[in-house]
C-alpha positions as semicolon CSV with decimal commas, in nm:
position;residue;x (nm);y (nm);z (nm)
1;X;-6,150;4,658;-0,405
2;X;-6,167;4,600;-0,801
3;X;-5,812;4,414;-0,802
4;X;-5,864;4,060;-1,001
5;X;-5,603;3,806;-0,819
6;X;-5,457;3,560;-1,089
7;X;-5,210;3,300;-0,970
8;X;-5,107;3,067;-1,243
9;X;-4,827;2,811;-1,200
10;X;-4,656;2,664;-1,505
11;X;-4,634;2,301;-1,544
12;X;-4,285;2,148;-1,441
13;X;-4,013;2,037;-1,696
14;X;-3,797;1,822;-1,458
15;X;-3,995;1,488;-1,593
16;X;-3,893;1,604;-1,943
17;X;-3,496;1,692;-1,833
18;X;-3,498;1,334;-1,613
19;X;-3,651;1,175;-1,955
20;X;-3,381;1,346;-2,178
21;X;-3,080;1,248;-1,958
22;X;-3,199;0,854;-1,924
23;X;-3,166;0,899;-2,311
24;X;-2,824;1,029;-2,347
25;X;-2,771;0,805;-2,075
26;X;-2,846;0,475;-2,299
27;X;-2,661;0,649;-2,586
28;X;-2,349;0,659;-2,364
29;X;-2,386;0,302;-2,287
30;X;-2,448;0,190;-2,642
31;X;-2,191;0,410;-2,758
32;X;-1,912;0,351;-2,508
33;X;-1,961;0,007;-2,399
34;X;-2,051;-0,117;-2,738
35;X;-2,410;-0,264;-2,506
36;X;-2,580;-0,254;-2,904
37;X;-2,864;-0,471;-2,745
38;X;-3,010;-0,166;-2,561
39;X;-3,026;0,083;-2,912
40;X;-3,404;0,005;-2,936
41;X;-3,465;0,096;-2,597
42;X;-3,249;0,403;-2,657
43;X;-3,507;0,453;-2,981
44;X;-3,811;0,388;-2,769
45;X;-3,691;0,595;-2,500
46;X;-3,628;0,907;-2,678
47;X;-3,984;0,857;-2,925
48;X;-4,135;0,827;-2,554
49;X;-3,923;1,170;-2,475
50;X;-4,025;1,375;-2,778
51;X;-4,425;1,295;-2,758
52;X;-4,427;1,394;-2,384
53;X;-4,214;1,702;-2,488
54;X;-4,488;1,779;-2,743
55;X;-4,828;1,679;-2,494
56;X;-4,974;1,981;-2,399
57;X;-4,947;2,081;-2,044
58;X;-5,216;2,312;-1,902
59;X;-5,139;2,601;-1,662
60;X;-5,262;2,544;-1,305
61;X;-5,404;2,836;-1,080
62;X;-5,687;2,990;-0,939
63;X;-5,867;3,354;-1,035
64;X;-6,034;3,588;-0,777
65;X;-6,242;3,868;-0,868
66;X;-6,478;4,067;-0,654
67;X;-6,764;3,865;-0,714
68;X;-6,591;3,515;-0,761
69;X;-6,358;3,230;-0,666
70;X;-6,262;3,052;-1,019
71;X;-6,085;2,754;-1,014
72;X;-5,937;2,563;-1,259
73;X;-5,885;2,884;-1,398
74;X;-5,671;2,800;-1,667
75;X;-5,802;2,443;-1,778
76;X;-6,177;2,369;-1,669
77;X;-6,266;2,705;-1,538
78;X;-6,548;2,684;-1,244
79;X;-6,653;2,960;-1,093
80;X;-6,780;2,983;-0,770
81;X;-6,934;3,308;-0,609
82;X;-6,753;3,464;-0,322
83;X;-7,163;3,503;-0,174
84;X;-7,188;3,099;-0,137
85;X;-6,866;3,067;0,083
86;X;-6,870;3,107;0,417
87;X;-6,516;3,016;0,518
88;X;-6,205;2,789;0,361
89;X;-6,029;2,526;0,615
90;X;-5,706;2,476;0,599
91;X;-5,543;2,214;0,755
92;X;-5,136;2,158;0,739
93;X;-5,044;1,811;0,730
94;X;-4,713;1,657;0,765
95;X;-4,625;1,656;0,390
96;X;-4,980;1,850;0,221
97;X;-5,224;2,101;0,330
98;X;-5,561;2,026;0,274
99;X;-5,744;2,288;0,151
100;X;-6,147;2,307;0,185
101;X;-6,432;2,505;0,099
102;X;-6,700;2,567;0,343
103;X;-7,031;2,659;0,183
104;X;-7,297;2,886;0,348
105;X;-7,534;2,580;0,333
106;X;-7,273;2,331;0,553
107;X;-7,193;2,179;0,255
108;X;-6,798;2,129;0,178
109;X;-6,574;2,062;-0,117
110;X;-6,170;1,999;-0,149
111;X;-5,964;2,194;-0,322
112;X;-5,664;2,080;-0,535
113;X;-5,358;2,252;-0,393
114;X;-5,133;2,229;-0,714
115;X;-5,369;2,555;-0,815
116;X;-5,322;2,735;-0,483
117;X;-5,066;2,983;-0,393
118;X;-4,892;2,982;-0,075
119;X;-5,116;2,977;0,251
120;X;-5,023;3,324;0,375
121;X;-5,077;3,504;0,015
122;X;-5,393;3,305;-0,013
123;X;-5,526;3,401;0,349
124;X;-5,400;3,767;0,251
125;X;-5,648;3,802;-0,103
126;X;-5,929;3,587;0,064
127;X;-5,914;3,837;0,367
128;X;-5,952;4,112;0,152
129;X;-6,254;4,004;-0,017
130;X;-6,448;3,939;0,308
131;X;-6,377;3,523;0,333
132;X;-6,233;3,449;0,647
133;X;-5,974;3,102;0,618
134;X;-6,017;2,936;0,954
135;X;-5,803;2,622;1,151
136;X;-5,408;2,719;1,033
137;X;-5,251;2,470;1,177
């Protein structure tokens, strides 16, 4: 197989859209109900708006090529090779799946699910490279 997997997931907006209507929000009160002792929070509020609308926001995901597992792909790439793995645990909790790698050597390390796809597409491109995902709960 000489596919390369990329999943990237963008970062959310809603904390921008929820900042942005708490602004208009205090506009309409300091408009409407003449409540002139909130304008500087209205000021501070929308400064605080516009610098988180201009942060940069890295892309999440993972990368898998026939000879590695990157992750991080998109901010702190690591790269791990697909050799050194001998299985990934999954484990479905209530509210989060846990997601770890099991080295060859018994040694282990969790993965951060905000750059995972969806169990079932994950089990599907890890199956086709040869790395079994064991313990789907």
């Amino acid at each position: 197989m000489s596919d390369i997997y990329e999943y990237r997931r963008a970062p959310s907006k809603g904390p921008i859209w929820l900042a942005l209507i708490g602004v208009i929000l205090l506009l309409v009160a300091v408009i409407k109900f003449d409540m002139t002792e909130l304008v500087w929070l209205a000021w501070v509020a929308a400064v605080v708006t516009i610098a988180w609308m201009l942060l940069p926001r890295p892309v999440s995901g993972i990368r898998i090529d026939n000879d590695h597992l990157i992750l991080a792909a998109w901010r702190q790439p690591r790269p791990i090779a697909l050799d050194d793995i001998a299985h990934l645990r999954i484990e479905d909790a209530s509210l989060d799946t846990h997601v770890t790698i099991v080295y060859r050597d018994g040694s282990e390390e969790e993965v951060f699910t905000g750059d995972l796809p969806d169990v079932d597409t994950l089990i599907h491109v890890l199956a086709d490279r040869g790395i079994p995902v064991r313990e789907v709960l």
